[in-house]
N, CA, C and O atoms as CSV, one atom per row, in Angstrom:
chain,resi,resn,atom,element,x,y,z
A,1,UNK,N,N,107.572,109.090,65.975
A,1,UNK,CA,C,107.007,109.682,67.175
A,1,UNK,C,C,105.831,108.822,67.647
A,1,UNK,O,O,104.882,108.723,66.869
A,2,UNK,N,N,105.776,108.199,68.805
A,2,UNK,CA,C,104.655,107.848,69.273
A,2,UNK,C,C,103.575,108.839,69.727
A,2,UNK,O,O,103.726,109.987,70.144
A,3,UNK,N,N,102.348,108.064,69.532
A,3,UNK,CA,C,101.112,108.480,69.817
A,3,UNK,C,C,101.039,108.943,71.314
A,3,UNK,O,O,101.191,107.974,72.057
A,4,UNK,N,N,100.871,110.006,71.922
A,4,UNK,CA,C,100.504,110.419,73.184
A,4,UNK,C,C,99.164,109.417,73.936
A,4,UNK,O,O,99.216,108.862,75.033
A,5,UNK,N,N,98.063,109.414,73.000
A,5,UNK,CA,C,97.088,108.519,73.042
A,5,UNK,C,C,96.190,107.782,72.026
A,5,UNK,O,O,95.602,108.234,71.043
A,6,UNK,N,N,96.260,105.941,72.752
A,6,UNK,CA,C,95.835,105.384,71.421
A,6,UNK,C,C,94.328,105.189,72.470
A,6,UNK,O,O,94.040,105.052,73.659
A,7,UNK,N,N,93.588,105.296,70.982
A,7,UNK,CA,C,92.100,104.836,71.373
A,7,UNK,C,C,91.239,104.180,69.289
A,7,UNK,O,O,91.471,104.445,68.109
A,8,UNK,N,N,90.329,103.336,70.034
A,8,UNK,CA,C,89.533,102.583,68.932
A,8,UNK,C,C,88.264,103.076,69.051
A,8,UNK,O,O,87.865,103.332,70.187
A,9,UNK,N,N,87.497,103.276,68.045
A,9,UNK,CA,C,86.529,103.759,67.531
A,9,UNK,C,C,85.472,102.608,67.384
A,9,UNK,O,O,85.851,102.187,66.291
A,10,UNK,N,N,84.586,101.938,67.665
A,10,UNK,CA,C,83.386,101.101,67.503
A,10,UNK,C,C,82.237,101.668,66.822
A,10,UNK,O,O,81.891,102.678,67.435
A,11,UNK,N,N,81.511,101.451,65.829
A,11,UNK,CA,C,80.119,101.927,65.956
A,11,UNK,C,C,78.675,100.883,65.248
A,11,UNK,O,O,78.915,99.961,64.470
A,12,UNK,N,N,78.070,101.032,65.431
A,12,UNK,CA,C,76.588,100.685,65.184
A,12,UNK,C,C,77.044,99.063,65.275
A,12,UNK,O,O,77.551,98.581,64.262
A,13,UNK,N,N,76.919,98.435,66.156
A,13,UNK,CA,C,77.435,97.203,66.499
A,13,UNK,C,C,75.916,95.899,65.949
A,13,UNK,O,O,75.852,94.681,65.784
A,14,UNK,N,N,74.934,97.068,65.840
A,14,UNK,CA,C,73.788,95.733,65.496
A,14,UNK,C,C,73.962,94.784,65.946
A,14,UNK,O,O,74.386,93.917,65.182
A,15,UNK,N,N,73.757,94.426,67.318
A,15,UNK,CA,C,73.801,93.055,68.086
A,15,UNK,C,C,72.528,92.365,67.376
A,15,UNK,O,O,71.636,93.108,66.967
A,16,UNK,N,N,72.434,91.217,67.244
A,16,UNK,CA,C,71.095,90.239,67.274
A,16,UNK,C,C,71.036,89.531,68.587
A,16,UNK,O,O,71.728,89.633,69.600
A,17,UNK,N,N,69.834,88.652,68.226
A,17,UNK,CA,C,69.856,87.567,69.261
A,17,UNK,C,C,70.003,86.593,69.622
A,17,UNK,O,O,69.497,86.053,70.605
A,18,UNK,N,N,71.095,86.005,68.504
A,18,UNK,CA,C,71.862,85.027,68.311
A,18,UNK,C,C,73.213,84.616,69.249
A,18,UNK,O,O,74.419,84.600,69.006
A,19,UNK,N,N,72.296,84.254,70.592
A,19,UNK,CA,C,74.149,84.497,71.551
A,19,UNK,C,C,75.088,83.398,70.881
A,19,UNK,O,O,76.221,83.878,70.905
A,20,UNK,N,N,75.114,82.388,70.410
A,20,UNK,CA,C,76.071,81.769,69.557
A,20,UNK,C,C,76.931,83.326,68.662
A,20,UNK,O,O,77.971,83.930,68.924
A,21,UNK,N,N,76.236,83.446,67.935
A,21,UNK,CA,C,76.752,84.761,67.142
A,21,UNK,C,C,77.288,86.019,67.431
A,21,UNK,O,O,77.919,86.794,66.712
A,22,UNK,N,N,76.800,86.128,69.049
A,22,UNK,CA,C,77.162,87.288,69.958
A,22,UNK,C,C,78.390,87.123,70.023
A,22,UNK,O,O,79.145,87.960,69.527
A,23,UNK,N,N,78.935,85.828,70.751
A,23,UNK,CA,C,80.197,85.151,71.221
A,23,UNK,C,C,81.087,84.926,69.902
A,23,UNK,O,O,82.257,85.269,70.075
A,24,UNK,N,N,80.858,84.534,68.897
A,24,UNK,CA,C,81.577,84.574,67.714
A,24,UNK,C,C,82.421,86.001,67.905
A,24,UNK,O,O,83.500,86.276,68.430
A,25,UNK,N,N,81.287,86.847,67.147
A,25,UNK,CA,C,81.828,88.474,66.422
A,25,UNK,C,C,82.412,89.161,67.812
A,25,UNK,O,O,83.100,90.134,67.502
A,26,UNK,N,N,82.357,88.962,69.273
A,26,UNK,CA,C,82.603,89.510,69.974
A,26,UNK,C,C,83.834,88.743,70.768
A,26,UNK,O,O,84.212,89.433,71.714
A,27,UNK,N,N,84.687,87.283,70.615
A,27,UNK,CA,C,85.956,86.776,70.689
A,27,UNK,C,C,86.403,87.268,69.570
A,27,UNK,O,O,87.439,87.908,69.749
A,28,UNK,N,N,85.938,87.221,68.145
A,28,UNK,CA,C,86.840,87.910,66.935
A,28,UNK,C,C,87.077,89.279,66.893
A,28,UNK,O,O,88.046,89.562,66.189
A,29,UNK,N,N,86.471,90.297,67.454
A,29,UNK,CA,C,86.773,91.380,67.954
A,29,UNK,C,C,87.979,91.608,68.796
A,29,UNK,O,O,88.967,92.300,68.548
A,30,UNK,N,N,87.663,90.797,69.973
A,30,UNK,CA,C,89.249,91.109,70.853
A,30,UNK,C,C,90.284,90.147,70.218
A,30,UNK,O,O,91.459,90.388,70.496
A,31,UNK,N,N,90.068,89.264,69.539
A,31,UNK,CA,C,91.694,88.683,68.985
A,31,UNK,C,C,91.990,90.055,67.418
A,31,UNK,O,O,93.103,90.121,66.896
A,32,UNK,N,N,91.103,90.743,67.052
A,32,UNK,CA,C,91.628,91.934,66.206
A,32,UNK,C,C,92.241,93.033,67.064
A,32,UNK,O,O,93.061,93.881,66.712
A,33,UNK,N,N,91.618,92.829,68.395
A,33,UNK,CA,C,92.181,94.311,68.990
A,33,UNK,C,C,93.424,93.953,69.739
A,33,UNK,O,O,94.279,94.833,69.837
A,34,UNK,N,N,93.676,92.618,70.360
A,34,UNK,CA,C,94.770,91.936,70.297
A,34,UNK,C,C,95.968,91.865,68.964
A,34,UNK,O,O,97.167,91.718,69.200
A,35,UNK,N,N,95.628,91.944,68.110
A,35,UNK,CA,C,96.328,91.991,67.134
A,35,UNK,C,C,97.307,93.386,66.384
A,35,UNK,O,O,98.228,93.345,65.568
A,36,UNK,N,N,96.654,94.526,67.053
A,36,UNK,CA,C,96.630,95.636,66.607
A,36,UNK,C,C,98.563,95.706,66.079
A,36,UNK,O,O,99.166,95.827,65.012
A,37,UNK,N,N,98.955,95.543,67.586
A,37,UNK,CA,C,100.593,95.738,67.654
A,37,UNK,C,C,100.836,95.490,66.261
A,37,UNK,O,O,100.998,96.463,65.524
A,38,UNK,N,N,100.884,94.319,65.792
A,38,UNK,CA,C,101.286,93.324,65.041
A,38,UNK,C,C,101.616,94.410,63.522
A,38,UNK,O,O,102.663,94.471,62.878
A,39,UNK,N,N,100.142,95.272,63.258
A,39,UNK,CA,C,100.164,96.309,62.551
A,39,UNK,C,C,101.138,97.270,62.552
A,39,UNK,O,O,101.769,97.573,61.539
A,40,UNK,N,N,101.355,97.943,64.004
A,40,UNK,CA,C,101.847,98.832,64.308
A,40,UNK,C,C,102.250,98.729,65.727
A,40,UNK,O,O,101.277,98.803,66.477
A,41,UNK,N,N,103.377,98.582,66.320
A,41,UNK,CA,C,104.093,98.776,67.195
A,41,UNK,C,C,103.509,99.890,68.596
A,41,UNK,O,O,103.568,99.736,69.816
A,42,UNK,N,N,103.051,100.818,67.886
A,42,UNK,CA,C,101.954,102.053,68.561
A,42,UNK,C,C,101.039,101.902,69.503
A,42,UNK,O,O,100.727,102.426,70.572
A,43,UNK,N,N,100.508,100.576,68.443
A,43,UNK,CA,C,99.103,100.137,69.098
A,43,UNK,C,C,99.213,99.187,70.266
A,43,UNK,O,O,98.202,98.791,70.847
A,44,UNK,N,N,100.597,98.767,70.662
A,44,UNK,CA,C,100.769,97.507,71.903
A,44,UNK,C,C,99.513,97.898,72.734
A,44,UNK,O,O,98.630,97.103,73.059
A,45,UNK,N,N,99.552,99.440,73.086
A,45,UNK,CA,C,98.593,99.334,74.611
A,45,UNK,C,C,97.673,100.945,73.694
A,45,UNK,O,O,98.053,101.985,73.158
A,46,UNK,N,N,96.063,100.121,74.041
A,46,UNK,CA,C,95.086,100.878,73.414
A,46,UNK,C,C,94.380,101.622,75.193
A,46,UNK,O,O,93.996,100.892,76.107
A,47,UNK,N,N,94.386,102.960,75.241
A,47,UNK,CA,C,94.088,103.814,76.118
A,47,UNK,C,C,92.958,103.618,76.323
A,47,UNK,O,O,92.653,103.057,77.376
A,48,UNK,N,N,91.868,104.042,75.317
A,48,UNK,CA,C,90.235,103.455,75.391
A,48,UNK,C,C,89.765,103.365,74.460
A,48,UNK,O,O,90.161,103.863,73.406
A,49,UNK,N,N,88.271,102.341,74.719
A,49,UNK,CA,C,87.286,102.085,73.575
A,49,UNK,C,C,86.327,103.082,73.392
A,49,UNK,O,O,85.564,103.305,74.332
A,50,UNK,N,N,86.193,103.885,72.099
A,50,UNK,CA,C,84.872,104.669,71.988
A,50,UNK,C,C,83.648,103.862,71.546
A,50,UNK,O,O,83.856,103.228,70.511
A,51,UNK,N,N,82.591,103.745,72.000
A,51,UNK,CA,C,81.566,102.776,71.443
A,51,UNK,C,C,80.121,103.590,71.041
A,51,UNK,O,O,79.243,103.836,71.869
A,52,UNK,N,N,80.063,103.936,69.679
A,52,UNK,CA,C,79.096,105.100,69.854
A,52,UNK,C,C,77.733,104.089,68.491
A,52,UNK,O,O,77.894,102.913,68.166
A,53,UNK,N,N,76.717,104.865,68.050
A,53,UNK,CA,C,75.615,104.446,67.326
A,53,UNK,C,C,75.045,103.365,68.199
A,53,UNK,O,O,75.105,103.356,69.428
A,54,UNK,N,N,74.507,102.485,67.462
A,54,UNK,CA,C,73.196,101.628,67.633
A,54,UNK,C,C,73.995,100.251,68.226
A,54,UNK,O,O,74.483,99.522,67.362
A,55,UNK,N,N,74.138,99.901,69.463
A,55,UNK,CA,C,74.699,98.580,70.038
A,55,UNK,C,C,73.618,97.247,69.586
A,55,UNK,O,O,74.225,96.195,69.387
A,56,UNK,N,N,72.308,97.191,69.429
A,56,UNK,CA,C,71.672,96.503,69.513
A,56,UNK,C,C,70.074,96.666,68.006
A,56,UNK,O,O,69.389,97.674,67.831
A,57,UNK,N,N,69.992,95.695,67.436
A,57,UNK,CA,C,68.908,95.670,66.677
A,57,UNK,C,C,67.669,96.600,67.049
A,57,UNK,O,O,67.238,97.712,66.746
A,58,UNK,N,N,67.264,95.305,68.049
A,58,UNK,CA,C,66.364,96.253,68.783
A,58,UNK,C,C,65.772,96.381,69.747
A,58,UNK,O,O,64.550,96.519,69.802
A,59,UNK,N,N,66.892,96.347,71.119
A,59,UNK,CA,C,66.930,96.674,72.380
A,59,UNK,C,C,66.224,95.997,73.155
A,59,UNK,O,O,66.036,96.430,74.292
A,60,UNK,N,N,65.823,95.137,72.871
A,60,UNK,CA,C,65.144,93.708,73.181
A,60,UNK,C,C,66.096,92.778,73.895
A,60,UNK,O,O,67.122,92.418,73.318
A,61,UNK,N,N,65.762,92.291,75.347
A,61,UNK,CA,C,66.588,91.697,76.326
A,61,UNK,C,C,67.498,90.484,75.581
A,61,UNK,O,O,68.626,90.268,76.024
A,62,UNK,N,N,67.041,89.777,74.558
A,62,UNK,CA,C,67.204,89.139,73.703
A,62,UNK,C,C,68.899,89.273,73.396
A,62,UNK,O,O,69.828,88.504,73.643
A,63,UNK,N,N,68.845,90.567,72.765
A,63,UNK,CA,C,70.057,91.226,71.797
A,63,UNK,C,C,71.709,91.724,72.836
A,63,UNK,O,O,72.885,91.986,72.583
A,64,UNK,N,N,71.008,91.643,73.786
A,64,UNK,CA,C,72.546,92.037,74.750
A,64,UNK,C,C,72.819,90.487,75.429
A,64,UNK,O,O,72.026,89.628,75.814
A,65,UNK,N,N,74.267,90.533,75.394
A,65,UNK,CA,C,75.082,89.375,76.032
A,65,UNK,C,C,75.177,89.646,77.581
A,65,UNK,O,O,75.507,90.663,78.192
A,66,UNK,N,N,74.640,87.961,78.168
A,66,UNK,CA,C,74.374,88.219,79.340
A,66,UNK,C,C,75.332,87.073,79.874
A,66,UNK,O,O,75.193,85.871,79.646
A,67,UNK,N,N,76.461,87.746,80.725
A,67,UNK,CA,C,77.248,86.227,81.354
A,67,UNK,C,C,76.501,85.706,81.771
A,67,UNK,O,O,75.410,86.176,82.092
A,68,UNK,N,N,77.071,83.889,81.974
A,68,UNK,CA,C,75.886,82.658,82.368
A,68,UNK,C,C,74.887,82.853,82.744
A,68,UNK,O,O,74.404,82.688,83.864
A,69,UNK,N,N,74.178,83.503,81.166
A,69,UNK,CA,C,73.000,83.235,80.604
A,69,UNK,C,C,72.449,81.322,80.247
A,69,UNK,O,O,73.429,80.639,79.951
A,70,UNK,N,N,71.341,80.672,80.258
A,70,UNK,CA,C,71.269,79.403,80.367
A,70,UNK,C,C,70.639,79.516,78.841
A,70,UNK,O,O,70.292,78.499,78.239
């Protein structure tokens, strides 16, 4: 039986301020969520992302990814 609805769970993401490191853990993220199918057939198409706890160290302009940022 398929899932009526698929959704992914995120939490306490502890960003730093390492945008090298931002861009790492956050392309390896979507090639896992890309990957999901692969697991399970279910997962081809994910409905939504829940993104809940602490996104950021410590909320310091620093710690969030900013497109073409210099």
């Amino acid at each position: 039986m398929k899932p009526k609805l698929t959704w992914v769970h995120l939490s306490d993401w502890h960003q730093g301020e390492s945008l090298t490191h931002q861009d790492i853990i956050r392309r390896a993220l979507m090639e896992d969520i890309r990957q999901f199918k692969s697991i399970n057939p279910a997962l081809k198409v994910i409905d939504f992302i829940v993104f809940s706890g602490d996104l950021t160290n410590t909320g310091k302009t620093g710690n969030f990814w900013q497109p073409n940022a210099s």
